[in-house]
C-alpha positions as CSV (number, residue, x, y, z in Angstrom):
1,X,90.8,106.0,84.9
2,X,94.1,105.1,83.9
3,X,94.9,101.4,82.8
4,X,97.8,101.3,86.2
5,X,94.7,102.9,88.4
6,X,92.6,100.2,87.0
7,X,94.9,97.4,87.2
8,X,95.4,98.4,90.9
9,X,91.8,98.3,91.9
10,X,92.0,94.8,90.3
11,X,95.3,93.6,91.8
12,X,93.8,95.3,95.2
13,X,90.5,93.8,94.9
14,X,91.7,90.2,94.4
15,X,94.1,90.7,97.4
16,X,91.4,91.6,99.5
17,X,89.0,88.9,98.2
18,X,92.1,85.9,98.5
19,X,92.6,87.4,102.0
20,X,89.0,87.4,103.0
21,X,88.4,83.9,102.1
22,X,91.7,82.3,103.4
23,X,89.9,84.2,106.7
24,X,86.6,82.5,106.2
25,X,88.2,79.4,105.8
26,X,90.1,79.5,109.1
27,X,87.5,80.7,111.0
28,X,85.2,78.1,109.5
29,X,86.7,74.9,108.6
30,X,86.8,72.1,111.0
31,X,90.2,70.8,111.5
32,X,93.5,72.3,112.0
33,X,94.7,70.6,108.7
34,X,92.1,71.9,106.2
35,X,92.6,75.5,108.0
36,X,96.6,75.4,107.5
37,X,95.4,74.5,103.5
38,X,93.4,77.5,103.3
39,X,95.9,80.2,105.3
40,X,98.7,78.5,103.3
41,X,96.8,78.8,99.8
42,X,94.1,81.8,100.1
43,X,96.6,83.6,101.8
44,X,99.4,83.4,99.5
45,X,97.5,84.2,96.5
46,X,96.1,86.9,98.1
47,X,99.7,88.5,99.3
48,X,100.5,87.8,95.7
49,X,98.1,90.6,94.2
50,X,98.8,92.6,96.6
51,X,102.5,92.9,95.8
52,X,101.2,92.8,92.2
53,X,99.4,96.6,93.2
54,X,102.5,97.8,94.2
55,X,104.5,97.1,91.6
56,X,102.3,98.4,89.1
57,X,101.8,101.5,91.8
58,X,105.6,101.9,92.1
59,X,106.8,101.5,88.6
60,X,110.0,100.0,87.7
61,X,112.6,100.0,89.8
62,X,114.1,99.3,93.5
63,X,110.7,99.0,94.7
64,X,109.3,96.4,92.5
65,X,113.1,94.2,92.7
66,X,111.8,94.8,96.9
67,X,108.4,93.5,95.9
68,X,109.8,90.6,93.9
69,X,111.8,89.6,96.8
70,X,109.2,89.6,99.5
71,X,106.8,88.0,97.2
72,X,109.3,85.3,96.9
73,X,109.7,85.2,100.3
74,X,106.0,84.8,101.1
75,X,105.5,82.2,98.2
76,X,108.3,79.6,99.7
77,X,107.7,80.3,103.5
78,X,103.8,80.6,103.9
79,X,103.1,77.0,102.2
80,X,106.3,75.7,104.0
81,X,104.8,77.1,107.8
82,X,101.5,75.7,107.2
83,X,103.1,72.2,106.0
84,X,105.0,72.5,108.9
85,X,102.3,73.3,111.6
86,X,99.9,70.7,109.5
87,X,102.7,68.2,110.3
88,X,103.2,68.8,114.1
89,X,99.7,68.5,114.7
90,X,99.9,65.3,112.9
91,X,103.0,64.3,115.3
92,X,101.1,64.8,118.0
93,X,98.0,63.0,117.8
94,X,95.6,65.8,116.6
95,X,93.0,63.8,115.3
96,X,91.3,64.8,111.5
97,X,88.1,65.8,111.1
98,X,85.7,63.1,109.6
99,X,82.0,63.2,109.1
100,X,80.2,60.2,110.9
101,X,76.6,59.6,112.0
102,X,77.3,61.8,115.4
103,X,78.1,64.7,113.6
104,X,75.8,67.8,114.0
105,X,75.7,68.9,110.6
106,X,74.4,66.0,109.0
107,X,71.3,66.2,111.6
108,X,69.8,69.4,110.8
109,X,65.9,68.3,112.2
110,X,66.5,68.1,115.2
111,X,67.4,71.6,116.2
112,X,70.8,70.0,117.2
113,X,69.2,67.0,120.3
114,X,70.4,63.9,119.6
């Protein structure tokens, strides 16, 4: 295996992983706040290593100014959307996620009955 193969596979591997867990953390975090900070942050990372793989695929040249670009692109506009969609929830009353005495999780004996 060539060092570009191998730095692909490792560019590649991080995207997926970044990916996978900005995924988790949507699907399992409790408030649309704390899942905006994990698409906004996981995500980006992970688009990061992936445009990583394909410059070092590609080479030098038009392709890697392209992947420069869009990596740019994604590094200002994902964090900005997710500030964005964090702050109109905020605007309109969505309340945050806090962990009190009711909560389910902190009453794991009982099988979830009161």
């Amino acid at each position: 295996m060539t060092l570009a193969t191998a730095l692909v596979v490792l560019f590649a591997a991080g995207c997926v992983f970044f990916t996978f867990v900005g995924a988790v953390g949507v699907l399992r975090l409790p408030d649309v706040y704390t899942r905006a900070h994990a698409a906004s942050k996981a995500d980006t990372l992970g688009a990061g290593f992936g445009l990583l793989a394909v410059v070092v695929t590609f080479g030098a040249g038009v392709e890697a100014i392209k992947a420069g670009l869009l990596l740019a692109f994604v590094y200002y506009t994902n964090p900005t959307a997710a500030h964005a969609l964090a702050r109109a929830a905020y605007r309109n009353g969505v309340p945050v996620w806090t962990r009190d005495a009711t909560d389910e999780s902190t009453d794991r004996g009982s099988g979830g009955r009161g």
